[in-house]
C-alpha positions as CSV (number, residue, x, y, z in Angstrom):
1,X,0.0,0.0,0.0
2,X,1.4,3.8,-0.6
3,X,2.6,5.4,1.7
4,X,0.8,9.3,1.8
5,X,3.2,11.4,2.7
6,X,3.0,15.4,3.1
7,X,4.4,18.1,0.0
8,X,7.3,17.7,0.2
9,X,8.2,14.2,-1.0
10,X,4.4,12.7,-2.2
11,X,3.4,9.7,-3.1
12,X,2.9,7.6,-6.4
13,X,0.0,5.7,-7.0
14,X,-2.2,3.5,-9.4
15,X,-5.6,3.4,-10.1
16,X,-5.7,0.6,-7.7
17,X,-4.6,2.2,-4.9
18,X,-7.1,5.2,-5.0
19,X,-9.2,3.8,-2.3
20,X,-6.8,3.3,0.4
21,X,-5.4,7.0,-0.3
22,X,-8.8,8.1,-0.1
23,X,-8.8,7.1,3.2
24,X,-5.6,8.4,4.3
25,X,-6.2,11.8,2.7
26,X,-9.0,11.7,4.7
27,X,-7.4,11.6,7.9
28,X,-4.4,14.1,6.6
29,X,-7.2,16.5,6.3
30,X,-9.2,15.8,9.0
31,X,-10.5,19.0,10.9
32,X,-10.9,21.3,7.3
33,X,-13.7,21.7,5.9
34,X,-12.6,23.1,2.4
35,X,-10.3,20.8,0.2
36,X,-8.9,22.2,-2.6
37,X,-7.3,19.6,-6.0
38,X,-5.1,20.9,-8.0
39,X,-3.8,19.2,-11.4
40,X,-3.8,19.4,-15.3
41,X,-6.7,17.6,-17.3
42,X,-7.3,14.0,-16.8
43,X,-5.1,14.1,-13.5
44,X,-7.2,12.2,-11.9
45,X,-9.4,14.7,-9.5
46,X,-12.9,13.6,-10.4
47,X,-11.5,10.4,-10.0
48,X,-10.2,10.8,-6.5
49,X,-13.1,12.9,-5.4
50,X,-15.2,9.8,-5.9
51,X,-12.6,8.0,-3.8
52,X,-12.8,10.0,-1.0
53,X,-16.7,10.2,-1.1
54,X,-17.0,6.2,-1.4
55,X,-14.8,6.3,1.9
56,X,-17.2,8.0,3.6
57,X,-20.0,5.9,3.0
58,X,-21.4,8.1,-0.1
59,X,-23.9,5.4,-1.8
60,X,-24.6,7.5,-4.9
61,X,-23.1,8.0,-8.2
62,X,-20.7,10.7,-8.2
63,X,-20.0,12.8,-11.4
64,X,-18.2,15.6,-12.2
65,X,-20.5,19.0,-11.8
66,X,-18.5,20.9,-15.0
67,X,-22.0,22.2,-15.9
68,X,-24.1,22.4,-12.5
69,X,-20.9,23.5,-10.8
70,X,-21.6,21.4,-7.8
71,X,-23.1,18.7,-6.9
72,X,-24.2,17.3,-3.5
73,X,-24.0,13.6,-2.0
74,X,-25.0,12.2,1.2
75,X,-22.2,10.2,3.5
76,X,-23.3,7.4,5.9
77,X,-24.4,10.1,8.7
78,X,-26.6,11.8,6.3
79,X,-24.0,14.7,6.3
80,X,-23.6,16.5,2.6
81,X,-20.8,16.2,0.9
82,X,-20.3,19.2,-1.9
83,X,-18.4,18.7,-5.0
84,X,-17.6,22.0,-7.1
85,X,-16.1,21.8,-10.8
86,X,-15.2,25.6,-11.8
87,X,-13.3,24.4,-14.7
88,X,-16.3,26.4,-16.9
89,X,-16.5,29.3,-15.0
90,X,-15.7,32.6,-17.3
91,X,-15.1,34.8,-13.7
92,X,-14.8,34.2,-9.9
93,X,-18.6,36.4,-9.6
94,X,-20.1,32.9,-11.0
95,X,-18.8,31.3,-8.3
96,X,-19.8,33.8,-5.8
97,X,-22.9,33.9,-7.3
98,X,-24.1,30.4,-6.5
99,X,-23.1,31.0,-3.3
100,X,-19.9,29.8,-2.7
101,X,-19.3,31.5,0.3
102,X,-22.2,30.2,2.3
103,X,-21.2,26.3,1.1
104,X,-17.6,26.8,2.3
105,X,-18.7,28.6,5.9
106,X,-21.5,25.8,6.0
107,X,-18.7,23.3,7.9
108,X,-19.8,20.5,5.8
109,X,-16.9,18.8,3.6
110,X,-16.3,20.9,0.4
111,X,-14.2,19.3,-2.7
112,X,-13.0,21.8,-5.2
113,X,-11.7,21.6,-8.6
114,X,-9.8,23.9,-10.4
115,X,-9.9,26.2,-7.4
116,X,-7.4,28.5,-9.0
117,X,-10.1,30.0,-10.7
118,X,-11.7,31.3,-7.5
119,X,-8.5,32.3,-5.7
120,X,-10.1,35.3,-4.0
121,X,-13.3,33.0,-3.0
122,X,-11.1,30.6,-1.0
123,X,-11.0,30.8,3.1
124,X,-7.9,31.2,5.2
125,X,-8.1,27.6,6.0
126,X,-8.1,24.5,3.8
127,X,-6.7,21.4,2.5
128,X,-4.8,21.5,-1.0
129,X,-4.0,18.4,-2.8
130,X,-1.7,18.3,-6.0
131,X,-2.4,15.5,-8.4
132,X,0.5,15.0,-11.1
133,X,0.2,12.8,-13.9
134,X,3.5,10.2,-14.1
135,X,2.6,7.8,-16.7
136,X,-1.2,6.7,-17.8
137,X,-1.4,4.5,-14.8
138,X,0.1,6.8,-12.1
139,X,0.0,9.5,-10.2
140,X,1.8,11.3,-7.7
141,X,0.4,13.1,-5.2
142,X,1.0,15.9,-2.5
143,X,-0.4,17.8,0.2
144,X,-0.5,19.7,2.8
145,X,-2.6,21.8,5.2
146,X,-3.4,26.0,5.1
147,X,-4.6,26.9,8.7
């Protein structure tokens, strides 16, 4: 199993080994709220965002929300789970528009893609993940905490 491991080094994966990532992400981040994942096209963030929802018990099929900008998912406690895509967005007002704000203050577990887009939007506080592309069947990651 990979060993997750904080900016500085990171940690190679496979496809296989999303899940138990997922799960160790999710302890790396425990205690924020708003997670931000970083990474070039088909780096794998929709991908891992589904990971890290499955981990917590999310029974629904998760998407990417490129044209709904974010979706909304249900863990085991009943707790929502928001998943924003700003990929699309022409300006950060879109995103503010929406609401963004309130989603991100709302405590509940926030997973944002392409968040350089809303750099302005983000809080003080929150989880960054940086997803790099190796080969077609890994990836490395990194990350580290903003608090």
């Amino acid at each position: 199993m990979p060993e997750l491991v904080s900016a500085d080094r990171g940690i190679a994966f496979s496809q296989r080994e999303i899940s138990e990532v997922a799960k160790k992400l999710l302890k790396a981040g425990n205690g924020l709220s708003v997670w931000v994942l970083h990474g070039e096209m088909g780096a794998g963030k929709t991908t891992l965002v589904k990971a890290l929802v499955a981990a917590l018990g999310v029974h629904e099929t998760t998407a990417s929300p490129t044209f709904s900008i974010v979706n909304e998912y249900r863990d085991k406690d009943d707790k929502p789970v928001y998943h924003f895509d700003f990929y699309r967005i022409k300006n950060e007002s879109e995103a503010f528009d929406i609401g963004t704000d309130e989603y991100f203050d709302s405590g509940n577990l926030c997973l944002v893609e392409w968040p350089e887009k809303i750099p302005s939007l983000l809080p003080l506080n929150y989880f960054e993940i940086q997803l790099e592309i190796i080969d077609e069947q890994t990836r490395l990651i990194r990350y580290r905490k903003h608090a």
